[in-house]
Each structure stands twice: as C-alpha cells, then as structure tokens.
KOLPADREN-322903 format. One line per field, with one value per residue: residue in three letters; residue number from 1; z, x, y of N, C-alpha, C, O in turn. Coordinates in Angstrom, 3 decimals. Layout:
BEGIN
residu: ALA | ...
num: NUM | ...
nc3: Z | ...
nc1: X | ...
nc2: Y | ...
cac3: Z | ...
cac1: X | ...
cac2: Y | ...
cc3: Z | ...
cc1: X | ...
cc2: Y | ...
oc3: Z | ...
oc1: X | ...
oc2: Y | ...
***
This chain:
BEGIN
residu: UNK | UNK | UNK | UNK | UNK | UNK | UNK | UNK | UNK | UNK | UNK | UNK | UNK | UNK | UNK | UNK | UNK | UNK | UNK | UNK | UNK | UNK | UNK | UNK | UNK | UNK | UNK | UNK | UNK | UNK | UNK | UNK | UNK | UNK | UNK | UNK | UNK | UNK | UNK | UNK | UNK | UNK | UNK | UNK | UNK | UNK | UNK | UNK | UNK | UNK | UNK | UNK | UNK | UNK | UNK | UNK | UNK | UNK | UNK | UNK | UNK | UNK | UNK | UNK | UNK | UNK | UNK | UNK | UNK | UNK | UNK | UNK | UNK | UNK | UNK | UNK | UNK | UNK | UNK | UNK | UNK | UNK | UNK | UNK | UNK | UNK | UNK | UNK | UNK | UNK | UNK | UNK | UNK | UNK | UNK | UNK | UNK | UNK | UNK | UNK | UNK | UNK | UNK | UNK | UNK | UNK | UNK | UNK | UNK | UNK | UNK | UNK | UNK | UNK | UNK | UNK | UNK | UNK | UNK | UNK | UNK | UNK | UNK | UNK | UNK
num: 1 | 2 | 3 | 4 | 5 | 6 | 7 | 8 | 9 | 10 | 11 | 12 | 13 | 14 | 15 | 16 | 17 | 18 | 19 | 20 | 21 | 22 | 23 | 24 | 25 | 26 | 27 | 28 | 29 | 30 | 31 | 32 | 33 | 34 | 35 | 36 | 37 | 38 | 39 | 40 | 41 | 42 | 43 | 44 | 45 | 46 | 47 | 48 | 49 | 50 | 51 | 52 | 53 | 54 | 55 | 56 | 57 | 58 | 59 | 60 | 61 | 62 | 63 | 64 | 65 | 66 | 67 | 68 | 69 | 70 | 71 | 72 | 73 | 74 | 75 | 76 | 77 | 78 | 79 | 80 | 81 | 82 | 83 | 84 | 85 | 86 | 87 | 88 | 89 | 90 | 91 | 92 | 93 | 94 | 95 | 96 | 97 | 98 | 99 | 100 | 101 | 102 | 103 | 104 | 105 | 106 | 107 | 108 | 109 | 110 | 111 | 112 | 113 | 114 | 115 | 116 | 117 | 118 | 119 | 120 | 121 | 122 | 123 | 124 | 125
nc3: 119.819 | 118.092 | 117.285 | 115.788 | 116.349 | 118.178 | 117.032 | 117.933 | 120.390 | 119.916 | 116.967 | 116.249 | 115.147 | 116.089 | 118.987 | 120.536 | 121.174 | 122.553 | 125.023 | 125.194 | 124.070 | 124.720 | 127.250 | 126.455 | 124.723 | 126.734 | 128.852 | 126.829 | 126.638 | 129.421 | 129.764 | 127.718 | 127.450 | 128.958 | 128.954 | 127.335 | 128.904 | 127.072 | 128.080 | 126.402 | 123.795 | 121.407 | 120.278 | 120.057 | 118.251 | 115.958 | 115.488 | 114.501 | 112.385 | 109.268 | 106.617 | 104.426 | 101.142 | 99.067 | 95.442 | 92.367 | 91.627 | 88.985 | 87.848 | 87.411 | 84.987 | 83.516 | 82.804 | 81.914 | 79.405 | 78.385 | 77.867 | 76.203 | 74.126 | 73.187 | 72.558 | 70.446 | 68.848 | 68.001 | 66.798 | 64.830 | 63.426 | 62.670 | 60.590 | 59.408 | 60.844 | 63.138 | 62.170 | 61.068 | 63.022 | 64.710 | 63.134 | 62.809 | 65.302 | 66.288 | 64.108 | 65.280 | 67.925 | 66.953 | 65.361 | 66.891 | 68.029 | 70.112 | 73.058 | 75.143 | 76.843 | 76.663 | 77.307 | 80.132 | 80.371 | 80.415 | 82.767 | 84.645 | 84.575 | 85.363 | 87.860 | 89.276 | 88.501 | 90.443 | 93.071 | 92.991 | 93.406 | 95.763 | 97.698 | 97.146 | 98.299 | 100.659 | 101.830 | 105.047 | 105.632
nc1: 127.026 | 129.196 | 130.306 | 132.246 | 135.108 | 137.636 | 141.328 | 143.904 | 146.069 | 149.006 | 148.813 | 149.951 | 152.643 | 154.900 | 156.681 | 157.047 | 154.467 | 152.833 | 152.403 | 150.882 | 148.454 | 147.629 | 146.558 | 144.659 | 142.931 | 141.987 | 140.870 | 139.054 | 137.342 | 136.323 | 134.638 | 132.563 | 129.836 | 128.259 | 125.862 | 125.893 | 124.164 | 122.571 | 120.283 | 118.735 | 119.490 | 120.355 | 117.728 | 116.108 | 118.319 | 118.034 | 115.489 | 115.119 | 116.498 | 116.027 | 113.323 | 114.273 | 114.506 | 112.141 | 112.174 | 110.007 | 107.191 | 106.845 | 109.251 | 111.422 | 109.414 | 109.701 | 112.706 | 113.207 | 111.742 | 112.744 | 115.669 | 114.813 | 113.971 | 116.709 | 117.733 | 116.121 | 116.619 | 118.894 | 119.949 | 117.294 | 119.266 | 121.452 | 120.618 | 122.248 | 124.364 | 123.784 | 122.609 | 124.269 | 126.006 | 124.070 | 123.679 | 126.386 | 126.789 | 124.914 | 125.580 | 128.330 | 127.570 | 125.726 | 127.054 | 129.094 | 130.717 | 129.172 | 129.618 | 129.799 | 132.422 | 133.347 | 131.388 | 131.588 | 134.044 | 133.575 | 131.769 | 133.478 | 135.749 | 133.789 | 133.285 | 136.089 | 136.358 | 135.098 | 135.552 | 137.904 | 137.602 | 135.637 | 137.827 | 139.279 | 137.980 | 137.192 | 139.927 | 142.220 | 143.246
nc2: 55.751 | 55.712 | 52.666 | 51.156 | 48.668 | 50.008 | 50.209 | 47.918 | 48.253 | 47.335 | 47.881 | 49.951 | 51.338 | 52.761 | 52.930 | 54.491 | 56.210 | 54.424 | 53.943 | 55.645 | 55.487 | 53.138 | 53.568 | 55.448 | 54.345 | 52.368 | 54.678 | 55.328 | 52.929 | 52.463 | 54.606 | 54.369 | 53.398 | 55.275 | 57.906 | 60.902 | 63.825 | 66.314 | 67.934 | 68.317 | 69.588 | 68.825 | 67.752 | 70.036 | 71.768 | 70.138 | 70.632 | 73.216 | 73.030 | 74.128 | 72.962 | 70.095 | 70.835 | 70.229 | 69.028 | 70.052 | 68.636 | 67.954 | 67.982 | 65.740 | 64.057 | 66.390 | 66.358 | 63.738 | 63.618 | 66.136 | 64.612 | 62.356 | 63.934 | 65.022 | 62.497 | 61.494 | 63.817 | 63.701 | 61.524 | 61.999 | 63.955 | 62.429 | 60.214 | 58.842 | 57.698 | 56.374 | 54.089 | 52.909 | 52.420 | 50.785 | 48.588 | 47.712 | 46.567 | 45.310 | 43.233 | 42.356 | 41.494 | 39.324 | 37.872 | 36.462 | 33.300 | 31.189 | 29.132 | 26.445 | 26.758 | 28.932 | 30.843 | 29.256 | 30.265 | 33.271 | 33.649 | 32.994 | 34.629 | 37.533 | 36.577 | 36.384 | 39.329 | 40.743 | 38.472 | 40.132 | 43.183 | 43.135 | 42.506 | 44.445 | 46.519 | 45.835 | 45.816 | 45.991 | 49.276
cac3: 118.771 | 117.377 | 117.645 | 115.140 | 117.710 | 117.682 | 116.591 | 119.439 | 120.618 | 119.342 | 115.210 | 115.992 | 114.645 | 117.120 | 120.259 | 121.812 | 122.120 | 123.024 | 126.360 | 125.738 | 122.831 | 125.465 | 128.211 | 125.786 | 124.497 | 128.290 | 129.028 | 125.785 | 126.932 | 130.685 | 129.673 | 126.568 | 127.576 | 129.843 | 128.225 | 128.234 | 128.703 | 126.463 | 128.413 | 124.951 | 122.894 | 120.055 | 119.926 | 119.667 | 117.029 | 114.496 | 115.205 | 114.366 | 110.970 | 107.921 | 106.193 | 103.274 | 99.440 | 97.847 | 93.985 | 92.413 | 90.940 | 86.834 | 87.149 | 86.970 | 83.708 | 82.322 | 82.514 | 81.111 | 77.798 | 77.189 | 77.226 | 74.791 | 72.666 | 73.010 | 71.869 | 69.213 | 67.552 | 67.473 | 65.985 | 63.235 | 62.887 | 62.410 | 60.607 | 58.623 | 61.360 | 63.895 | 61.953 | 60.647 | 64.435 | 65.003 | 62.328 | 63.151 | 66.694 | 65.952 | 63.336 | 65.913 | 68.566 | 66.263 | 64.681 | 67.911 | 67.837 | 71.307 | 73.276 | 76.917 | 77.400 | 75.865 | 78.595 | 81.574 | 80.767 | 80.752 | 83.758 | 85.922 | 84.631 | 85.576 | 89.191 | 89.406 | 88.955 | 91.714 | 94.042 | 93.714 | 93.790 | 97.307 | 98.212 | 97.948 | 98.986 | 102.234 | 102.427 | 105.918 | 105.385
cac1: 127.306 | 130.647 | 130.128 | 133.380 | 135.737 | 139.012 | 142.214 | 144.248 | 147.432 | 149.935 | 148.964 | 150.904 | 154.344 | 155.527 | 156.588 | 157.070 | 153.299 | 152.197 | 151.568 | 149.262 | 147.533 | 147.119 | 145.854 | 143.332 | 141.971 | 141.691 | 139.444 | 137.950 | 136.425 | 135.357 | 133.268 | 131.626 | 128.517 | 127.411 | 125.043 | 126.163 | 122.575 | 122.650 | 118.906 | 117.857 | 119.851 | 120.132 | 116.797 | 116.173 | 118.967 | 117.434 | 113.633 | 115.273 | 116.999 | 114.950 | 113.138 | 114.650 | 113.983 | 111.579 | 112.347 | 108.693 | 107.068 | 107.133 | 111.145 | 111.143 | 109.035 | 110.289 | 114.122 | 113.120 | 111.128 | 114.072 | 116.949 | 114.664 | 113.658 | 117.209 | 118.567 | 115.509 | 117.305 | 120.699 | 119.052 | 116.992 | 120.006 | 122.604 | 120.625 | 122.847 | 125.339 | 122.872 | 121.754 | 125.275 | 126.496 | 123.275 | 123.976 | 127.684 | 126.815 | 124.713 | 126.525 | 129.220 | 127.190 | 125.222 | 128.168 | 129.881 | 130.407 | 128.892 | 129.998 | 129.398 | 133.833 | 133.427 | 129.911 | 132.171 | 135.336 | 133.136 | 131.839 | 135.284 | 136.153 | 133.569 | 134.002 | 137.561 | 136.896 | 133.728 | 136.118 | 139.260 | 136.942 | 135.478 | 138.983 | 139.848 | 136.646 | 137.189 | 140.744 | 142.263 | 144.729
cac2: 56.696 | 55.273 | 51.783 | 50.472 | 48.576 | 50.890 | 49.204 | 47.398 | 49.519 | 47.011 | 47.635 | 51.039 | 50.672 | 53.316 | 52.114 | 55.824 | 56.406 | 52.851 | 53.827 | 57.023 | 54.753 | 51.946 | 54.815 | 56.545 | 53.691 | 52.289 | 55.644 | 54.990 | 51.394 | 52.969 | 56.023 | 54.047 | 53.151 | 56.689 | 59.045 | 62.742 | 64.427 | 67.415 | 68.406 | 68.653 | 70.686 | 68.506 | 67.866 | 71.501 | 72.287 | 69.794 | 71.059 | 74.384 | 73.185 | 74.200 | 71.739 | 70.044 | 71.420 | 69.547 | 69.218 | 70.165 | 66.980 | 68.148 | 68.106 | 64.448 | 64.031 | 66.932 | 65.966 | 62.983 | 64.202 | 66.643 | 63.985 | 61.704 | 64.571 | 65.329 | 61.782 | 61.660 | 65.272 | 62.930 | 60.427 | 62.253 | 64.522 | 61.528 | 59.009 | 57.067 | 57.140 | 55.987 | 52.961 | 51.987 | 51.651 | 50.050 | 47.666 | 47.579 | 46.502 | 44.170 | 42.449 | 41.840 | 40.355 | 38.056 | 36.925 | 35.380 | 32.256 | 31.253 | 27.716 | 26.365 | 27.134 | 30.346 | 31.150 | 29.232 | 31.842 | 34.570 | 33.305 | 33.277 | 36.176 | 38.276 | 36.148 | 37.097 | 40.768 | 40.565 | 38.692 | 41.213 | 44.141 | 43.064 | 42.462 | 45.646 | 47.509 | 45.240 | 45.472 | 46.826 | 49.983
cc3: 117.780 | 117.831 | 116.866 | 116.313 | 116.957 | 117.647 | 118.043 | 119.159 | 119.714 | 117.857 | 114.678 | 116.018 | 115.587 | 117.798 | 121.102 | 122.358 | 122.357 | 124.152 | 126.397 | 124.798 | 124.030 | 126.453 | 127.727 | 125.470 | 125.799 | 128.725 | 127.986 | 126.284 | 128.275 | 130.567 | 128.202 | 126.315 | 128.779 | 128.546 | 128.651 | 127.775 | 128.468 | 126.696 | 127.148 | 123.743 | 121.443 | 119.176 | 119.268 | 118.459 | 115.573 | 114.668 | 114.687 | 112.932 | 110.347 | 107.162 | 104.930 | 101.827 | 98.813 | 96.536 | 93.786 | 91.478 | 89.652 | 86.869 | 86.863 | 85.084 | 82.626 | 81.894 | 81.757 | 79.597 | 77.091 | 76.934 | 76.388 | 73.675 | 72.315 | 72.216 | 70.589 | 68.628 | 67.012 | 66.996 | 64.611 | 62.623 | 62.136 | 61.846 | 59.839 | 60.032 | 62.364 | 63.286 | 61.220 | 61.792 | 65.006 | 64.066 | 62.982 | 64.393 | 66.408 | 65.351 | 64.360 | 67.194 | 68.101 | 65.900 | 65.405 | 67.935 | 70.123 | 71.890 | 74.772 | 77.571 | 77.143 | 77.086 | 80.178 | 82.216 | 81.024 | 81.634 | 85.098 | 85.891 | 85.367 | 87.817 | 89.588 | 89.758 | 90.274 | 92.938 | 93.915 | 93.591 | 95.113 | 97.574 | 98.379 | 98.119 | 100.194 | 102.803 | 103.811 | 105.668 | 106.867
cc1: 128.279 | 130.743 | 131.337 | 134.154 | 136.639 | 140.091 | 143.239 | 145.772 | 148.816 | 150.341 | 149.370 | 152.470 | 155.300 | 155.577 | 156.650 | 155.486 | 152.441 | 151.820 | 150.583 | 148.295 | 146.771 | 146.160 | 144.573 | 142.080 | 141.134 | 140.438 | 138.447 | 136.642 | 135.807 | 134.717 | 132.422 | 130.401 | 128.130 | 127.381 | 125.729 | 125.099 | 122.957 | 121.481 | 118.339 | 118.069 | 119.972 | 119.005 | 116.226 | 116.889 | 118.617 | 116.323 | 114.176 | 115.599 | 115.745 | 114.146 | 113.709 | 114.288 | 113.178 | 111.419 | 110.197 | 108.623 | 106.980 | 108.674 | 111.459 | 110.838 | 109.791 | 111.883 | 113.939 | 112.504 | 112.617 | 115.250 | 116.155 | 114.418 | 115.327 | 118.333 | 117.676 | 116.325 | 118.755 | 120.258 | 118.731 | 118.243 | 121.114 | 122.178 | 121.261 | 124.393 | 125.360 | 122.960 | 123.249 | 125.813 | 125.776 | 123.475 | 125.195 | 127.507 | 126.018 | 125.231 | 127.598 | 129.096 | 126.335 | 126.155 | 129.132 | 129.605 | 129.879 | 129.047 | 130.219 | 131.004 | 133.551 | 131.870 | 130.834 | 133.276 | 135.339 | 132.342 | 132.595 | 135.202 | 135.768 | 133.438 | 135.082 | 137.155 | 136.040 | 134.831 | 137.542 | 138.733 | 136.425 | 136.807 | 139.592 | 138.874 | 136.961 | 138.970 | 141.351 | 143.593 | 144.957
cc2: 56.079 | 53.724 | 50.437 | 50.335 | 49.904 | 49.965 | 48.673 | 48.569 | 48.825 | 47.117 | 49.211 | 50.360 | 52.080 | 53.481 | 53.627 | 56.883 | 55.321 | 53.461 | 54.767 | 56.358 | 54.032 | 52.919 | 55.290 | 55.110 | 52.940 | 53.079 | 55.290 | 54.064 | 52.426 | 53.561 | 55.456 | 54.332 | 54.110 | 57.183 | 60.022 | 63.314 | 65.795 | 68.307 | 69.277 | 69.226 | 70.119 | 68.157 | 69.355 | 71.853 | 71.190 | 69.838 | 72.431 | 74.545 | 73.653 | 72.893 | 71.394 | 70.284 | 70.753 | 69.695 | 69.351 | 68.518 | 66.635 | 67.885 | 66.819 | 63.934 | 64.812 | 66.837 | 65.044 | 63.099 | 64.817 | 66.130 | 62.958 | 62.237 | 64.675 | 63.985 | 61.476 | 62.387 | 64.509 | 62.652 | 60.343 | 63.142 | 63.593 | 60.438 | 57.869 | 56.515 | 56.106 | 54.217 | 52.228 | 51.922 | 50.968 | 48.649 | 47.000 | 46.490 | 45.409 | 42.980 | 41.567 | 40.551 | 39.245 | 37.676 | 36.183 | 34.096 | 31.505 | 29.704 | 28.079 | 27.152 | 28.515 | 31.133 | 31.137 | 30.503 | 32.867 | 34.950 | 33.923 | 34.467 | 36.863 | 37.773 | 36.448 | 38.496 | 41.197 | 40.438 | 39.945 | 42.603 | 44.298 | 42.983 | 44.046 | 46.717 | 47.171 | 45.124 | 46.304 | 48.054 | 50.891
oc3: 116.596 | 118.893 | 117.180 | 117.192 | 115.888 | 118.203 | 119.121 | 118.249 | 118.997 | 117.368 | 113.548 | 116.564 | 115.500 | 118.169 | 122.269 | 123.242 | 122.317 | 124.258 | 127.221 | 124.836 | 124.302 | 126.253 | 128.432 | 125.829 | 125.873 | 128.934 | 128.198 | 126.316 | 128.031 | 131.287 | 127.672 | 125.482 | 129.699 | 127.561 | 129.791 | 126.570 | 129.321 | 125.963 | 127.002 | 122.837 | 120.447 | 117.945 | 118.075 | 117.532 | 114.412 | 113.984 | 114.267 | 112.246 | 110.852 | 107.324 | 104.140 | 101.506 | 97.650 | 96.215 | 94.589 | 90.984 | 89.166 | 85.823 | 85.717 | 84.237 | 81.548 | 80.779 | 80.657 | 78.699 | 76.117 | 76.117 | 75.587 | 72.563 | 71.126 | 71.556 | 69.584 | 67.745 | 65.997 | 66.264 | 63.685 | 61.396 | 61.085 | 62.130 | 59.671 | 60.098 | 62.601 | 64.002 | 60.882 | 61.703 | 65.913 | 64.686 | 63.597 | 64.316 | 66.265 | 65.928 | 64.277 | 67.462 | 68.819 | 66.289 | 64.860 | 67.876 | 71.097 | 71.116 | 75.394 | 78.519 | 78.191 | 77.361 | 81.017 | 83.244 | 81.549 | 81.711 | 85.990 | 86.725 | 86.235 | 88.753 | 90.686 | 90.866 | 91.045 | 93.657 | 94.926 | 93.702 | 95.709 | 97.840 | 99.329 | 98.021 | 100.997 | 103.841 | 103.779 | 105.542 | 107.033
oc1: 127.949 | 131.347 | 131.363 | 134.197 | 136.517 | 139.901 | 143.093 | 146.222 | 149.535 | 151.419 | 149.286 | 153.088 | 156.527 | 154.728 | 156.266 | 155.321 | 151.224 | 150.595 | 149.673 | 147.164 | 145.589 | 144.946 | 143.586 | 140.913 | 139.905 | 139.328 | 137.266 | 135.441 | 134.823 | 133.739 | 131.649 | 129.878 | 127.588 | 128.117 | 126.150 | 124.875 | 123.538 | 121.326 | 117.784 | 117.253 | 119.737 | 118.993 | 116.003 | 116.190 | 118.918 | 115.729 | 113.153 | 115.311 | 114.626 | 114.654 | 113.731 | 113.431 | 113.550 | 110.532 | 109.344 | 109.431 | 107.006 | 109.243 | 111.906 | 111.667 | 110.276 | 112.255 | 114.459 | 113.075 | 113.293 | 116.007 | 116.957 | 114.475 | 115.533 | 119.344 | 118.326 | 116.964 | 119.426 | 119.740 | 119.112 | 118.342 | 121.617 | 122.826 | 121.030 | 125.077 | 126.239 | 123.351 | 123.218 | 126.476 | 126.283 | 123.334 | 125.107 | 128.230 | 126.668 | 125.326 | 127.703 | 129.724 | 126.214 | 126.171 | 129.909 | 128.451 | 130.624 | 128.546 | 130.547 | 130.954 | 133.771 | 131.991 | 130.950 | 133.451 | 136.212 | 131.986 | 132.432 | 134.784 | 136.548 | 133.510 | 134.961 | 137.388 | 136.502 | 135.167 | 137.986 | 139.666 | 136.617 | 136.983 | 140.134 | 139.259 | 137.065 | 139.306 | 140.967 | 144.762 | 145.980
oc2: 56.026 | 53.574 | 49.247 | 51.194 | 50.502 | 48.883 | 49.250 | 49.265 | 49.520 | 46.779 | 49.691 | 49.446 | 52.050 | 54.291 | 53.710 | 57.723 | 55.499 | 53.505 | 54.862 | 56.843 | 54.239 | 52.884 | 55.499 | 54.957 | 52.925 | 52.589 | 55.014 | 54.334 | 53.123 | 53.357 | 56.254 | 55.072 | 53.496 | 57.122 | 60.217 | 63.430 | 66.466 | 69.284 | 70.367 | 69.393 | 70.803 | 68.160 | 69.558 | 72.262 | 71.469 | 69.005 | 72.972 | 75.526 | 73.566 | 71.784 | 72.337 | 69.462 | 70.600 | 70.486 | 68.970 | 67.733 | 65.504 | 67.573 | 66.759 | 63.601 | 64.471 | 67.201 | 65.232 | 62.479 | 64.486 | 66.654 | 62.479 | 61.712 | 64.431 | 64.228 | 61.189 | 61.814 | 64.695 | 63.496 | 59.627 | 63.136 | 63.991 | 59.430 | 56.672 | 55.494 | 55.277 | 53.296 | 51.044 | 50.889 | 50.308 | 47.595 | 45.937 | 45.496 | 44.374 | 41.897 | 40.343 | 39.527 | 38.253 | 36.508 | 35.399 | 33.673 | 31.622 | 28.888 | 29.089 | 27.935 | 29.123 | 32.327 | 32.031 | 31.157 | 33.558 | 36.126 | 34.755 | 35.270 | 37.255 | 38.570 | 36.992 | 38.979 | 42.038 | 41.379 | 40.489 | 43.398 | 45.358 | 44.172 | 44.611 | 47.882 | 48.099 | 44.553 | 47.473 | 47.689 | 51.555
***
C-alpha cells in the first residue's frame, strides 16, 4: 500500500521520543508485508460507487468555437490595436540581433532555471 521507505528515527531532532519513533517504526517493518483480508469489502464499496460523469461529446467542440468566435469579436472589435501589437511584436523579434553567444546564454540560462527548479521540486524538507 505505502511503499515510500519512512524516515530513520535519528532525522528527529527530539531526543524525548526517539525511543517510541524507534519502537513504531520497529512494528512498522514486522507487520509490512501481511495482508489484512477485508473478505471483500472494498471490493464491494467501489462496485457500489456511482459511475463517473461523462462530459457529453459536443462540449469539447463547442467550448472551442465559442473561445475562437470569442477571440475573432476581439479581434474585429479591436482592429487597429490588434495589428499594431501584432506589428509591435514582431518588429521586436525580427529586429534582434541574433549570435551563437547570444543562443549559448540563452541556453544556460534556461539550464540554470531547469536545474534549480528540479532542485527544489526534489528537495527534502
């Protein structure tokens, strides 16, 4: 069921329940590996759940139509603003000047934030 080890007794910083830490976890390890035969009951209580909701199969499509009709209506409603941030935006990334140092740095970088993001997804607290 619970198959993460558990932490060892000593990476408690308080020495006045070390010995019921050391004790529990002790029982812990001996009764691990026995089954407790529930003669079926959990089988039973999830044949009993309900079945889950199925969304119908138009909600799909149709979410999707009404957020493009709905960024079309921006669109035709806003069009000079539209096409001068489209411009804008463009302009900016064509106009970089682009070089292998300038590729490698942006490189690292995005290596850097990769590794200290796993670092602390994986760190232990």
């Amino acid at each position: 069921m619970n198959d993460r080890p558990l932490p060892a007794a000593e990476s408690y910083t308080n020495t006045d329940d070390d010995w019921l830490e050391a004790a529990l976890l002790a029982d812990g390890r001996e009764h691990r590996a026995q089954y407790l035969d529930d003669a079926g009951f959990t089988a039973r209580v999830i044949a009993a759940l309900p079945a889950p909701l199925a969304l119908p199969a138009w909600r799909r499509p149709a979410l999707m139509l009404l957020w493009a009709l709905a960024g079309l209506g921006i669109a035709l409603a806003l069009p000079g603003a539209v096409v001068d941030v489209a411009y804008d935006v463009m302009h900016v990334v064509a106009g970089q000047h682009v070089s292998l140092s300038g590729i490698g740095a942006a490189v690292v970088a995005l290596a850097v934030a990769a590794w200290a993001a796993a670092a602390f997804a994986l760190r232990d607290d």
